[in-house]
C-alpha positions in Angstrom: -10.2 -1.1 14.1 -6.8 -2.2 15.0 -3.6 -1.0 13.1 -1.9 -3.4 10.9 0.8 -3.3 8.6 1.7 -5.9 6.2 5.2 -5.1 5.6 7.1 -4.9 2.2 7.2 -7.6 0.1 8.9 -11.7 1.6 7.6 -10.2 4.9 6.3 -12.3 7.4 3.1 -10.6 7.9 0.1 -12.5 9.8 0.1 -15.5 11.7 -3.3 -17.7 12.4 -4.3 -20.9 13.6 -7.0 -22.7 12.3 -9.0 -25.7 14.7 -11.9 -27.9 15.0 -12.2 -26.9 18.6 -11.7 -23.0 17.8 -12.7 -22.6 21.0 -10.7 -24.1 23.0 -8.0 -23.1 21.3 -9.2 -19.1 22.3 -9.4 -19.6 25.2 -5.8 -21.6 25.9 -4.6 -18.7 24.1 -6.6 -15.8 26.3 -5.7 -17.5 29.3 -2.5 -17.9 28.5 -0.8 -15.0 27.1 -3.7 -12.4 27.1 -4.2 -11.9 23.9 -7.1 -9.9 22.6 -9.1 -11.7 19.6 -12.0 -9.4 18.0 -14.4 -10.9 14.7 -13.1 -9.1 12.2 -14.8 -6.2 10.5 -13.3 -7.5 7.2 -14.2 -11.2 7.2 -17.6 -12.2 6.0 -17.4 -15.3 8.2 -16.2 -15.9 12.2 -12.8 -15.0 11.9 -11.3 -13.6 15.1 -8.6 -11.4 15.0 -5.4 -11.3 17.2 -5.1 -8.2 18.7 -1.7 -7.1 20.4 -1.1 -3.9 21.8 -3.7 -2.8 19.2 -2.3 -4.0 16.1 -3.9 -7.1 14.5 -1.3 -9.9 14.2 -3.1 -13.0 12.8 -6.3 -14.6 13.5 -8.1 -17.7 14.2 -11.1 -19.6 12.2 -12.8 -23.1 12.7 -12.3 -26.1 10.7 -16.0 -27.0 10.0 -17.2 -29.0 6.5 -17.3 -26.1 4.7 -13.2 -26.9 4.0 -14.6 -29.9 2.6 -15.7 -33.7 3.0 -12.8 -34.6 4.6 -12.7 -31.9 7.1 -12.8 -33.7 10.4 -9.0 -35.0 9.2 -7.8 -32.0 9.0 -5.8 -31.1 12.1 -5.1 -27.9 14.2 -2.4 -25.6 12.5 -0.4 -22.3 12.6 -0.2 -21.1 9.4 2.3 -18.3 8.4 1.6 -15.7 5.8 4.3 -13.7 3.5 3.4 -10.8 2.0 3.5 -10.8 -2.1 3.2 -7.8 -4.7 1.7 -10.8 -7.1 0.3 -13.6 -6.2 0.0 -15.4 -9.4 3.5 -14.2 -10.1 5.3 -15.5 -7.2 3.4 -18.8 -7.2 4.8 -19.2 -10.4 8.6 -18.5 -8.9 7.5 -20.8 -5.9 7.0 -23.9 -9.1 10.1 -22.7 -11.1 12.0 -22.6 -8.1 11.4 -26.2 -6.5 8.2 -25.2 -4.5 4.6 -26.6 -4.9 1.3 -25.5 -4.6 -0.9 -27.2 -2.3 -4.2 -24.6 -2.9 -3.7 -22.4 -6.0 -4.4 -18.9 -5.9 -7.9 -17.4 -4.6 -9.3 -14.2 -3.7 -10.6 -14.5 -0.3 -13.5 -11.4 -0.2 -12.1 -7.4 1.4 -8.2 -9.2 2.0 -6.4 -10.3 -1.1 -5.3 -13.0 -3.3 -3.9 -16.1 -0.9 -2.2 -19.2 -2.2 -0.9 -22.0 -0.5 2.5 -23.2 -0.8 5.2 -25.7 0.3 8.9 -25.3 -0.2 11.4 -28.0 -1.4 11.9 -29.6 1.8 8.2 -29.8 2.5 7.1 -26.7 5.1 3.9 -25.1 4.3 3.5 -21.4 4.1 0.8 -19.0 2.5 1.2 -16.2 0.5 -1.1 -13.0 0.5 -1.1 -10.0 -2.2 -3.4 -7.6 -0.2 -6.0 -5.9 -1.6 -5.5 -2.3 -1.5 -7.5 0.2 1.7 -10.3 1.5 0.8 -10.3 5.4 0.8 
């Protein structure tokens, strides 16, 4: 498994890109910069991991209908993620400071709790409270 380090908390922390044509996209993105992409070991689902120097950066999924009927509108994205002690906390901050919620806080199975956000002028970012390594 590659090593990965989430920071401290308001760190930038993962990066992934999410696509109909997931596999296009791997392999611009193979092709083009060498990047190694593994399935992760934590993700129930496809989930390919982006592997640099051997530390997992981010990681790239397809958009398919399970993100809902009206999937197919959904277009290819980068999204960035910040690492957060509390996610329920901070999307609280995010609201009381201006910010909205696009998708309220979920756990998302052997990762963390993830929200979705926008700040005041609009850009879209996700927030992740990691679950803690197992021993």
């Amino acid at each position: 498994m590659a090593d990965f380090n989430p920071g401290k908390n308001g760190s930038v922390c993962w990066y992934e890109l999410t696509s109909p044509n997931i596999d296009a996209a791997k392999g611009f993105y193979k092709e083009l910069f060498g990047w190694n992409l593994e399935q992760s070991k934590l993700s129930p689902v496809a989930y390919d991991e982006i592997h640099i120097d051997g530390c997992a950066i981010g990681g790239m999924m397809k958009i398919d209908e399970n993100w809902g009927p009206e999937w197919e509108k959904i277009p290819s994205h980068w999204m960035t993620y910040i690492n957060v002690d509390n996610c329920d906390a901070t999307v609280e901050a995010i609201k009381s400071n201006g910010g909205g919620v696009c998708v309220p806080p979920f756990d998302a199975p052997n990762v963390g709790r993830i929200a979705v956000c926008n700040e005041p002028s609009g850009a879209t970012f996700s927030i992740i409270q990691f679950v803690a390594p197992e021993e």
